[in-house]
Steps between C-alpha positions, in 0.01 A plus 500: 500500500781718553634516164154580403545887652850469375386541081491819436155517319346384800714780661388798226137368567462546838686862473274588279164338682633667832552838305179482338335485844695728707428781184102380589562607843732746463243721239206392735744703813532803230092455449438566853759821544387685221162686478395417187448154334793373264295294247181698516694809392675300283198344345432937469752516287764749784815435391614662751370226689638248292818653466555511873382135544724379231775680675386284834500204270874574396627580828372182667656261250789680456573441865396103455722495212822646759366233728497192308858639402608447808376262737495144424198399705132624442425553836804764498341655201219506596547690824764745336190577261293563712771756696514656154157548470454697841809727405323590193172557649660716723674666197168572396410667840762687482470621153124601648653671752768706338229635279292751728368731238288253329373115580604186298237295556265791370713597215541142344122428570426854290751342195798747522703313338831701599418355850422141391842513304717617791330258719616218238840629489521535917357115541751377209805681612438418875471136383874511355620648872295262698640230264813588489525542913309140508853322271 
């Protein structure tokens, strides 16, 4: 049974099936800390929306893909993961924070775009400092 977990396409499928559900979770967590709904808007049309989700999207397996980089076991991936995930949800805090003058949450549900883009380009260049910190 061992050298079952030993081939590597069993390896590369559960990565990718353990991934696949953290991301689940992980956009669920985003869900419930933003004030709008992701897929609704999205259904809308906001690409501000969508461009901030897809940022999200990025950022999380960008930080898996550090992960499975570096530790061996899936149980140390899996927990490094899901430290990468909290330091990017507080990036996004933050990034809500340092912005006094206006809201995110409000500006991405309205579609302004300019904010939807920065937001992708905070989550996806966080994700290459969280992942680089995690190896």
């Amino acid at each position: 049974m061992d050298h079952f977990w030993e081939n590597e396409y069993i390896q590369i499928a559960a990565y990718y099936s353990v991934v696949i559900l953290c991301m689940i979770v992980f956009l669920a967590v985003f869900e419930l800390v933003t004030k709008y709904k992701n897929w609704e808007e999205i259904k809308k049309g906001n690409v501000a929306v969508a461009l901030a989700t897809g940022g999200k999207i990025f950022g999380v397996a960008n930080i898996f893909r550090f992960t499975i980089e570096e530790h061996t076991s899936l149980l140390s991936m899996i927990g490094w993961g899901i430290y990468g995930f909290f330091l990017l949800l507080a990036g996004y805090f933050i990034f809500e924070f340092l912005t006094p003058k206006f809201l995110i949450d409000e500006e991405i549900q309205k579609d302004n775009r300019a904010v939807g883009l920065i937001s992708l380009i905070i989550s996806v260049g966080l994700s290459y400092v969280i992942g680089a910190g995690i190896s």
